[in-house]
MOPAC internal coordinates of N, CA, C and O (Angstrom, degrees):
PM7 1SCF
backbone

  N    0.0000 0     0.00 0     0.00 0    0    0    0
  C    1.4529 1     0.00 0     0.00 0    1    0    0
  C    1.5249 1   108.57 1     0.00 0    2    1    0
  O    1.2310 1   123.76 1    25.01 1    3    2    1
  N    1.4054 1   110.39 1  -154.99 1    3    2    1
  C    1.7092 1    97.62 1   166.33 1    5    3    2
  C    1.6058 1   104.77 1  -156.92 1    6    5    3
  O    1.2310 1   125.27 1    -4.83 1    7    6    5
  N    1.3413 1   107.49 1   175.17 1    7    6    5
  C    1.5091 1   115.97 1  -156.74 1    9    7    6
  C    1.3848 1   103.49 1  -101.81 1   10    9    7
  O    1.2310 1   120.52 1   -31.90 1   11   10    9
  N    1.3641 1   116.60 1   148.10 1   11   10    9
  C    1.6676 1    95.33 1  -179.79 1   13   11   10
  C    1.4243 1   105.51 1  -107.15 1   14   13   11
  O    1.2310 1   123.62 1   -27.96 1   15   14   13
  N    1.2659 1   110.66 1   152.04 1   15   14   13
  C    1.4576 1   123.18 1  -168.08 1   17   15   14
  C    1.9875 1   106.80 1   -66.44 1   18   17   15
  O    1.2310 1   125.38 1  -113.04 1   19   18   17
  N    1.6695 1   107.27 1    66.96 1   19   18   17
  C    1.2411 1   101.30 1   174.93 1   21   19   18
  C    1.3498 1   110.19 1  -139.96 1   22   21   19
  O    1.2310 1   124.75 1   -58.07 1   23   22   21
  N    1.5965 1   108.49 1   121.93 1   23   22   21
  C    1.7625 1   106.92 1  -179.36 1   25   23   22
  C    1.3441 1    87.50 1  -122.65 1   26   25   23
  O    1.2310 1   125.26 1    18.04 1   27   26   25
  N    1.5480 1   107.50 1  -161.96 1   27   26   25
  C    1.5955 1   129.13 1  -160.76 1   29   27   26
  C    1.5656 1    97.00 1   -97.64 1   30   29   27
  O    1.2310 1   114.70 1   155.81 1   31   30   29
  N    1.2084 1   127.65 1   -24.19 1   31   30   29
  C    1.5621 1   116.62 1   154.54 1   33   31   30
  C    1.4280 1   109.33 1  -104.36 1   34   33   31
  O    1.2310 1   119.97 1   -19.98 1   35   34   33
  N    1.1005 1   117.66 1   160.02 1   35   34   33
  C    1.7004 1   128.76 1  -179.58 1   37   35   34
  C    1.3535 1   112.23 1   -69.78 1   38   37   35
  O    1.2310 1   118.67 1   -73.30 1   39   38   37
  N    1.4063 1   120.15 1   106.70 1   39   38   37
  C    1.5581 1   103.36 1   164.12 1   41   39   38
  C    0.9426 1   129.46 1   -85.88 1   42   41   39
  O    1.2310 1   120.70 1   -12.94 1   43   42   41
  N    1.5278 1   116.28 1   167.06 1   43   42   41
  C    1.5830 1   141.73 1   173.82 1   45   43   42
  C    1.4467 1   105.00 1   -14.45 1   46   45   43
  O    1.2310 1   116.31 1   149.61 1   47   46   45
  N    1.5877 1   124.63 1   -30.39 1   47   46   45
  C    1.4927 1   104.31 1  -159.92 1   49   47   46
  C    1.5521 1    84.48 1  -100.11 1   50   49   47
  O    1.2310 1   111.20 1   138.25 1   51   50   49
  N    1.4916 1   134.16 1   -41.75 1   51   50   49
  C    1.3281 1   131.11 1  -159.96 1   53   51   50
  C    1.6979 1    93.81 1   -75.25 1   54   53   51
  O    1.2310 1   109.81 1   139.01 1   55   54   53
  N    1.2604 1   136.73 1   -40.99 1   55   54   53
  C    1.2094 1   131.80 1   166.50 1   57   55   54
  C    1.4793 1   113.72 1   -31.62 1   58   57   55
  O    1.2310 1   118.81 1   112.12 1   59   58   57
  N    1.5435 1   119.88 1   -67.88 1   59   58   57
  C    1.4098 1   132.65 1   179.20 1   61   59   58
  C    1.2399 1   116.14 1   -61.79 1   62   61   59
  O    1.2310 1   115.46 1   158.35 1   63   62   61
  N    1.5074 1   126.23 1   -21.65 1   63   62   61
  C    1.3897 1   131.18 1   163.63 1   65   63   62
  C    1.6355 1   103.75 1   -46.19 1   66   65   63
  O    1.2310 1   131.48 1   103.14 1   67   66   65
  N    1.4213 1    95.44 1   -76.86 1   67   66   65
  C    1.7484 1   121.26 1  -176.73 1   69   67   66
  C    1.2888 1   105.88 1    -2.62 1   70   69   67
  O    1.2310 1   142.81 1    86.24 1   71   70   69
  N    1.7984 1    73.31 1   -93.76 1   71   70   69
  C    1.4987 1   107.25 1   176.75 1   73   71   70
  C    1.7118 1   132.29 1   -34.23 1   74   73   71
  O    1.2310 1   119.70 1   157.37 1   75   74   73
  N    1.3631 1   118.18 1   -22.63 1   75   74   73
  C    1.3466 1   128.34 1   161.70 1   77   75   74
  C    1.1017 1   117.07 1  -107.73 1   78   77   75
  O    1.2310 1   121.18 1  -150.16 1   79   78   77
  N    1.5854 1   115.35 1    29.84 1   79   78   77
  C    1.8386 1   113.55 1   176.49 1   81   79   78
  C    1.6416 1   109.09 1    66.35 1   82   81   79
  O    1.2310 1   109.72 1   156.40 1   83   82   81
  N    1.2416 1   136.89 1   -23.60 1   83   82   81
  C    1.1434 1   124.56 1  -150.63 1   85   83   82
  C    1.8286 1   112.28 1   -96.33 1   86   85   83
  O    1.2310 1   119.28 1  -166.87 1   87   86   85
  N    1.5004 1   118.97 1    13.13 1   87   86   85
  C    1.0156 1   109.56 1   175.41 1   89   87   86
  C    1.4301 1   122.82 1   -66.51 1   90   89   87
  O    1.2310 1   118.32 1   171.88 1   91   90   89
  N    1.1332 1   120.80 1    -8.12 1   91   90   89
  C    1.6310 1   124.51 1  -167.09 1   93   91   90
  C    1.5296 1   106.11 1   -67.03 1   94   93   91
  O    1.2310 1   120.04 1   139.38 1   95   94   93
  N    1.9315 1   117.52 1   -40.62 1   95   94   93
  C    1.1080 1   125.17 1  -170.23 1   97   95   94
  C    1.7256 1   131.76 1  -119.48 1   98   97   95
  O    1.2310 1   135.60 1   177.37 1   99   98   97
  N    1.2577 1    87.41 1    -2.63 1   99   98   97
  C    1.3040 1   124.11 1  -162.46 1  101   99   98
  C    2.0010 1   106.37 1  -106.26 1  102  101   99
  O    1.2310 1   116.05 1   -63.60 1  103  102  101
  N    1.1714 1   125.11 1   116.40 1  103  102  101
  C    1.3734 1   100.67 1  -174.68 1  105  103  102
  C    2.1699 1    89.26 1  -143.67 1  106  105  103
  O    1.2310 1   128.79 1   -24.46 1  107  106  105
  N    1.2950 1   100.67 1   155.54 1  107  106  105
  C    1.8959 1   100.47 1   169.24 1  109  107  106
  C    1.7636 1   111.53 1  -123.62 1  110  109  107
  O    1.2310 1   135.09 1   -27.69 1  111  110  109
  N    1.2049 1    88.41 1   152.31 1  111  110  109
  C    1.7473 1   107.04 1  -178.53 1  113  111  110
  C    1.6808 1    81.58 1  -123.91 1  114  113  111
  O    1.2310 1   129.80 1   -32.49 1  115  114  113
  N    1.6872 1    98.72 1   147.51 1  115  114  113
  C    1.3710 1   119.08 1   142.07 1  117  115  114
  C    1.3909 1   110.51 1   -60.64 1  118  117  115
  O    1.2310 1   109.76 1   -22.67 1  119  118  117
  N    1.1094 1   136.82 1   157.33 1  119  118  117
  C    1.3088 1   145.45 1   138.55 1  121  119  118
  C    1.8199 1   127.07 1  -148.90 1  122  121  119
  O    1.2310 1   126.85 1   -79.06 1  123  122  121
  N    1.1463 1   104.43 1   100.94 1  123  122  121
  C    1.2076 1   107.70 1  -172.99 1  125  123  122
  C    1.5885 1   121.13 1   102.90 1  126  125  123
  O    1.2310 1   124.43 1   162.59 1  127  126  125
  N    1.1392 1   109.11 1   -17.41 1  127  126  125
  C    1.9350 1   125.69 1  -174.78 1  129  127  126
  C    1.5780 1   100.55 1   124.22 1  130  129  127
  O    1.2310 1   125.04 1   170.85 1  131  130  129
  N    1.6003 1   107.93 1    -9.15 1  131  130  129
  C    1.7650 1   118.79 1  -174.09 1  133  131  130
  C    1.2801 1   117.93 1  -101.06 1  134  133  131
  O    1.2310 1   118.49 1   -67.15 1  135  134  133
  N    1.5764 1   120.48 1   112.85 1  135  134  133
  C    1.1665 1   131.09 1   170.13 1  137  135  134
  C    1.5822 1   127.59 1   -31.59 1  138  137  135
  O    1.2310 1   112.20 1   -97.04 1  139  138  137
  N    1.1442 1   132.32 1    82.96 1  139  138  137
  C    1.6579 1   126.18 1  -157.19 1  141  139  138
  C    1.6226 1   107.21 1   -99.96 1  142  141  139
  O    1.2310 1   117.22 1   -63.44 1  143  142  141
  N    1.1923 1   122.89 1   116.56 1  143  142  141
  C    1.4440 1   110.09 1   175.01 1  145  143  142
  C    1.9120 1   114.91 1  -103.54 1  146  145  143
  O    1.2310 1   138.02 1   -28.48 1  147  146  145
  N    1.5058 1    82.69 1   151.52 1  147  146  145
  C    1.8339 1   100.55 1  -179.39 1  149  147  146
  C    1.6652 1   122.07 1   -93.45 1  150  149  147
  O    1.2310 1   110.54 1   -86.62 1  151  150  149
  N    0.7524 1   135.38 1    93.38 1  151  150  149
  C    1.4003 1   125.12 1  -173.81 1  153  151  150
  C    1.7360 1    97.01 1   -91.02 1  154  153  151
  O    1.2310 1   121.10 1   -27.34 1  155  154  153
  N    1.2969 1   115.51 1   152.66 1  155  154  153
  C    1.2624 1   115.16 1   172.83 1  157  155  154
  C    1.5067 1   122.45 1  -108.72 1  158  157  155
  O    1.2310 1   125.69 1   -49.13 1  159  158  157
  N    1.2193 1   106.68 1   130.87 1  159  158  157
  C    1.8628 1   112.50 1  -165.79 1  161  159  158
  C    1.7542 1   124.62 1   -61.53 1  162  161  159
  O    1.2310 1   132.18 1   153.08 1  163  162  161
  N    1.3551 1    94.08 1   -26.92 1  163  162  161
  C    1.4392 1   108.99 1   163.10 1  165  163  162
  C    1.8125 1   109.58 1   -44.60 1  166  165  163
  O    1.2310 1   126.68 1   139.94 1  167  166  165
  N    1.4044 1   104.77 1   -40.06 1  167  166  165
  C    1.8386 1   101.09 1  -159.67 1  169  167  166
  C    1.6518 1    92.58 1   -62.92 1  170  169  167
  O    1.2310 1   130.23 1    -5.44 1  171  170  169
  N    1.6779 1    97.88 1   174.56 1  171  170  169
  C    1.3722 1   114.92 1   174.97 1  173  171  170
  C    1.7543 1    93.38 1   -72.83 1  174  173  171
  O    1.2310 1   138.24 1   -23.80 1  175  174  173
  N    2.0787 1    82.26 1   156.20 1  175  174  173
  C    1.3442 1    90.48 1   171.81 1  177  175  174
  C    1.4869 1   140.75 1   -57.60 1  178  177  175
  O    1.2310 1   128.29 1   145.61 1  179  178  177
  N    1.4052 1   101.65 1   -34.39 1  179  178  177
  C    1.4699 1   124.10 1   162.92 1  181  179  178
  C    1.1471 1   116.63 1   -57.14 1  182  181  179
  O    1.2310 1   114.61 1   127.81 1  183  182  181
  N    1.2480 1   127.81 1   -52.19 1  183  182  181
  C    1.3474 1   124.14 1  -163.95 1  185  183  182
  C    1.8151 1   112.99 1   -87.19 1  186  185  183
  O    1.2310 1   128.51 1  -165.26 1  187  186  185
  N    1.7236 1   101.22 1    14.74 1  187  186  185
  C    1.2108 1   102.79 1  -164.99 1  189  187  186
  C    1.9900 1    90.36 1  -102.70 1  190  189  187
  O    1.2310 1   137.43 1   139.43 1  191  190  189
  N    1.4088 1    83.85 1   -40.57 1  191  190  189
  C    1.3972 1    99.56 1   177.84 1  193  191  190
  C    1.5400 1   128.70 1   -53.63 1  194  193  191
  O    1.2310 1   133.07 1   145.03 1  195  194  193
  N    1.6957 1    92.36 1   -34.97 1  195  194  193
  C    1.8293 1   101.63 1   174.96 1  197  195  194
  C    1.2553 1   116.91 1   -84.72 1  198  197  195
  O    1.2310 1   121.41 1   157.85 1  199  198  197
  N    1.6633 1   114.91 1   -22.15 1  199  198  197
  C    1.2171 1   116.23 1   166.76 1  201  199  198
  C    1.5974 1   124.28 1   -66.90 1  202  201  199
  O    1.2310 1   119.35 1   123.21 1  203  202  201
  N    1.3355 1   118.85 1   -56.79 1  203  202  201
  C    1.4897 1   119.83 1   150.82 1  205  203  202
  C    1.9809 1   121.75 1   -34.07 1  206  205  203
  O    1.2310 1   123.94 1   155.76 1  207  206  205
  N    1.1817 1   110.05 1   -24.24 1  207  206  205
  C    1.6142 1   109.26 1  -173.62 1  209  207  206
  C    1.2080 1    83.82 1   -82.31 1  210  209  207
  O    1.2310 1   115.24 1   130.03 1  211  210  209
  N    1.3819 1   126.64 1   -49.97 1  211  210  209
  C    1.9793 1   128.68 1  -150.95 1  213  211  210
  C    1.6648 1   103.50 1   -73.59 1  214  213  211
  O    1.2310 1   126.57 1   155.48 1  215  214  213
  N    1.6034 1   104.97 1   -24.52 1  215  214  213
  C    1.5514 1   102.64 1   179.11 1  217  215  214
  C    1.7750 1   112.50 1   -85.87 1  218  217  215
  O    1.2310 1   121.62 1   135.71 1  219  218  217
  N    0.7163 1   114.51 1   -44.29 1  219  218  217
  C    1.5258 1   131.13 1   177.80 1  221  219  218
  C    1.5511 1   103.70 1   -61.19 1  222  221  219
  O    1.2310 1   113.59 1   132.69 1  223  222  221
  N    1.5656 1   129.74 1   -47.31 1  223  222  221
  C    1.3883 1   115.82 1   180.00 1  225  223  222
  C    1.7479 1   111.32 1   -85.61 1  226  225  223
  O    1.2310 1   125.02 1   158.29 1  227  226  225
  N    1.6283 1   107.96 1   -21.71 1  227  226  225
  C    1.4485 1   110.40 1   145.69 1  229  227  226
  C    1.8030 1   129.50 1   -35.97 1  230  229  227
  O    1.2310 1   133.95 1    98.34 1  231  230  229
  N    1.6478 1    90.64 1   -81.66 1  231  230  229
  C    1.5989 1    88.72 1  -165.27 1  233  231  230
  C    2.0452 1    97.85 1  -112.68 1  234  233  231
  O    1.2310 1   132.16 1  -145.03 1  235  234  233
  N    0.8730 1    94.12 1    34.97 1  235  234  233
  C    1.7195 1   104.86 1   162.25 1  237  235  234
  C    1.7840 1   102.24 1    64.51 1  238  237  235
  O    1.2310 1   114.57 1    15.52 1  239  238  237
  N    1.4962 1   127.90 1  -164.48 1  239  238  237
  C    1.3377 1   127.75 1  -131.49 1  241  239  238
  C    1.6430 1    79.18 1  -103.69 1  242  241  239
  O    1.2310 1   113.17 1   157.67 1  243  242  241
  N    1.3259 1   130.51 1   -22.33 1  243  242  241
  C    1.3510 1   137.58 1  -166.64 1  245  243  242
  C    1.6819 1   106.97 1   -69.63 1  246  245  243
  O    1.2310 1   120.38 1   178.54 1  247  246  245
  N    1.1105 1   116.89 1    -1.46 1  247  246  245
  C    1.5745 1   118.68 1  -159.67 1  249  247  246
  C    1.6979 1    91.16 1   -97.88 1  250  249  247
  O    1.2310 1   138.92 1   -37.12 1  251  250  249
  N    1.6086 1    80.92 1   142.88 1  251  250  249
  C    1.9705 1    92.29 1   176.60 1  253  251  250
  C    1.5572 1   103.73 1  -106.65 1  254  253  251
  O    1.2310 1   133.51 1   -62.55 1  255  254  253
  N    1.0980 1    91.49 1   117.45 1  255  254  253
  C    1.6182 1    95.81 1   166.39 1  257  255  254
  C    1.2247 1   111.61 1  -120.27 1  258  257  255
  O    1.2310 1   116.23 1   -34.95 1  259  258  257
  N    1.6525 1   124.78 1   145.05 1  259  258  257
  C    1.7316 1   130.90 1   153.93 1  261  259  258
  C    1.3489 1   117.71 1  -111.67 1  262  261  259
  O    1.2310 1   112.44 1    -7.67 1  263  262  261
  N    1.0978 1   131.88 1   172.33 1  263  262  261
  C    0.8186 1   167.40 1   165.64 1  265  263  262
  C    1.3354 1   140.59 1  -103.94 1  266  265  263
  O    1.2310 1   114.99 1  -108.51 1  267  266  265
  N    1.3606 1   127.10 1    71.49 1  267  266  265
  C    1.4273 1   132.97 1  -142.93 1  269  267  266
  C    1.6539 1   117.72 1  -142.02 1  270  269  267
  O    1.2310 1   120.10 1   180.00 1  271  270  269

């Protein structure tokens, strides 16, 4: 299964959520030792799209994101 990226201080990924507004829809699991992000399909199309740009110029082209 996988772990979700939540300890007793905020990490790096929930920080970068914040910080780009996008924690509301946007959530990460470990999986594997690899940062995996969730976007949720409900959001607008746009805002699914800017969220994917903000993760990718975040943690570079290597980042897994879905959409679910």
């Amino acid at each position: 299964m996988y772990e979700r990226c939540e300890r007793k201080i905020m990490s790096k990924e929930q920080n970068f959520l914040i910080k780009y507004g996008i924690h509301n829809f946007v959530s990460c699991a470990l999986e594997g030792g690899k940062n995996v992000f969730y976007i949720r399909k409900s959001e607008r199309d746009n805002m699914i799209a800017h969220a994917k740009k903000l993760l990718q110029g975040g943690y570079g082209d290597q980042v897994e994101i879905h959409v679910v």
